[in-house]
C-alpha positions in Angstrom: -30.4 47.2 -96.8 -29.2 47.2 -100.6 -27.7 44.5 -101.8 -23.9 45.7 -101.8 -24.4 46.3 -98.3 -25.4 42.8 -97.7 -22.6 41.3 -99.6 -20.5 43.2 -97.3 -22.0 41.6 -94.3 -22.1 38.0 -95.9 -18.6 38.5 -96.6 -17.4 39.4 -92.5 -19.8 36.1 -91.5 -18.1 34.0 -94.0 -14.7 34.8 -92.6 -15.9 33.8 -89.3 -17.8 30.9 -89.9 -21.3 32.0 -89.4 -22.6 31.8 -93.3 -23.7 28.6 -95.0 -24.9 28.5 -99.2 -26.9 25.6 -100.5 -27.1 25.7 -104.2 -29.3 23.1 -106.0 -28.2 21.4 -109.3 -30.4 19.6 -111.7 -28.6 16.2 -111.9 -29.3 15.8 -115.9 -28.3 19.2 -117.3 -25.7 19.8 -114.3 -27.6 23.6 -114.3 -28.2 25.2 -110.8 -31.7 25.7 -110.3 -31.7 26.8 -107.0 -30.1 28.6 -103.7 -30.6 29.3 -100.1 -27.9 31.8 -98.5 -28.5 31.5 -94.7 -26.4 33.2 -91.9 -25.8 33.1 -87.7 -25.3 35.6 -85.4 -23.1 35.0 -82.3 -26.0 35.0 -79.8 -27.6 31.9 -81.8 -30.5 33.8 -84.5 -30.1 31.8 -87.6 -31.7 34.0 -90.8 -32.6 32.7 -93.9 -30.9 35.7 -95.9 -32.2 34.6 -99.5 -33.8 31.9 -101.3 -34.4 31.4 -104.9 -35.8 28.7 -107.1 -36.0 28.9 -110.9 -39.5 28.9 -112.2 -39.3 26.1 -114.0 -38.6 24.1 -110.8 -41.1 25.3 -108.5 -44.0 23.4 -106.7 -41.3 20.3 -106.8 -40.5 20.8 -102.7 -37.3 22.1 -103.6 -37.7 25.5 -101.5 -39.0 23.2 -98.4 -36.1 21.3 -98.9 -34.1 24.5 -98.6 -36.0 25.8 -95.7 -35.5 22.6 -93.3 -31.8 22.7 -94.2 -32.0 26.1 -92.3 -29.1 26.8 -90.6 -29.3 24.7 -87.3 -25.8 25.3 -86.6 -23.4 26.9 -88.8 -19.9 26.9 -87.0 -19.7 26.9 -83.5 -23.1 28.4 -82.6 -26.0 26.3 -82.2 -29.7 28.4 -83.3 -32.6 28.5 -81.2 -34.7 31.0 -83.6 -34.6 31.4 -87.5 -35.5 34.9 -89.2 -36.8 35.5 -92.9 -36.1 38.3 -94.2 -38.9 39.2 -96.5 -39.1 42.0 -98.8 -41.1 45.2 -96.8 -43.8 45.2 -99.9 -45.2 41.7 -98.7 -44.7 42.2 -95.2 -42.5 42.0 -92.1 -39.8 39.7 -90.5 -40.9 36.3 -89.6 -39.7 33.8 -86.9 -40.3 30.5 -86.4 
């Protein structure tokens, strides 16, 4: 799925609830250094859509922090499974 396509989608779950963005801000230099854009479906499969830490801030936990924040419930629909959707060149989706 390209990118514009996904933006679509993101945009439909955000008008319904089912999309959550956690952005992480250095607290000294007020910059963003960080994201996690996680979404729901309706019949409770939470998916870690994208993740992104700046190099600079990597190997700190921040991207664990991101990943336990997963989205447990977004809305009104509780999650029994997360997927990752990983890029097809390191391999396929995981759940967990």
């Amino acid at each position: 799925m390209t990118f514009d396509q996904r933006q679509v989608v993101w945009l439909e779950k955000a008008k319904t609830g089912q999309l959550r963005i956690d952005l992480v801000k250095n607290k000294d230099s007020m910059d963003f250094v960080g994201y996690c854009v996680s979404t729901i479906t309706n019949t409770g499969v939470g998916e870690i859509e994208s993740i992104f830490i700046d190099r600079a801030y990597r190997k700190l936990g921040i991207g664990d922090y991101l990943m336990r924040r997963r989205p447990k419930n977004i809305g009104k629909v509780k999650n029994e499974k997360v997927k990752i959707e990983r890029s097809p060149l390191f391999c396929p989706h995981t759940y967990f």
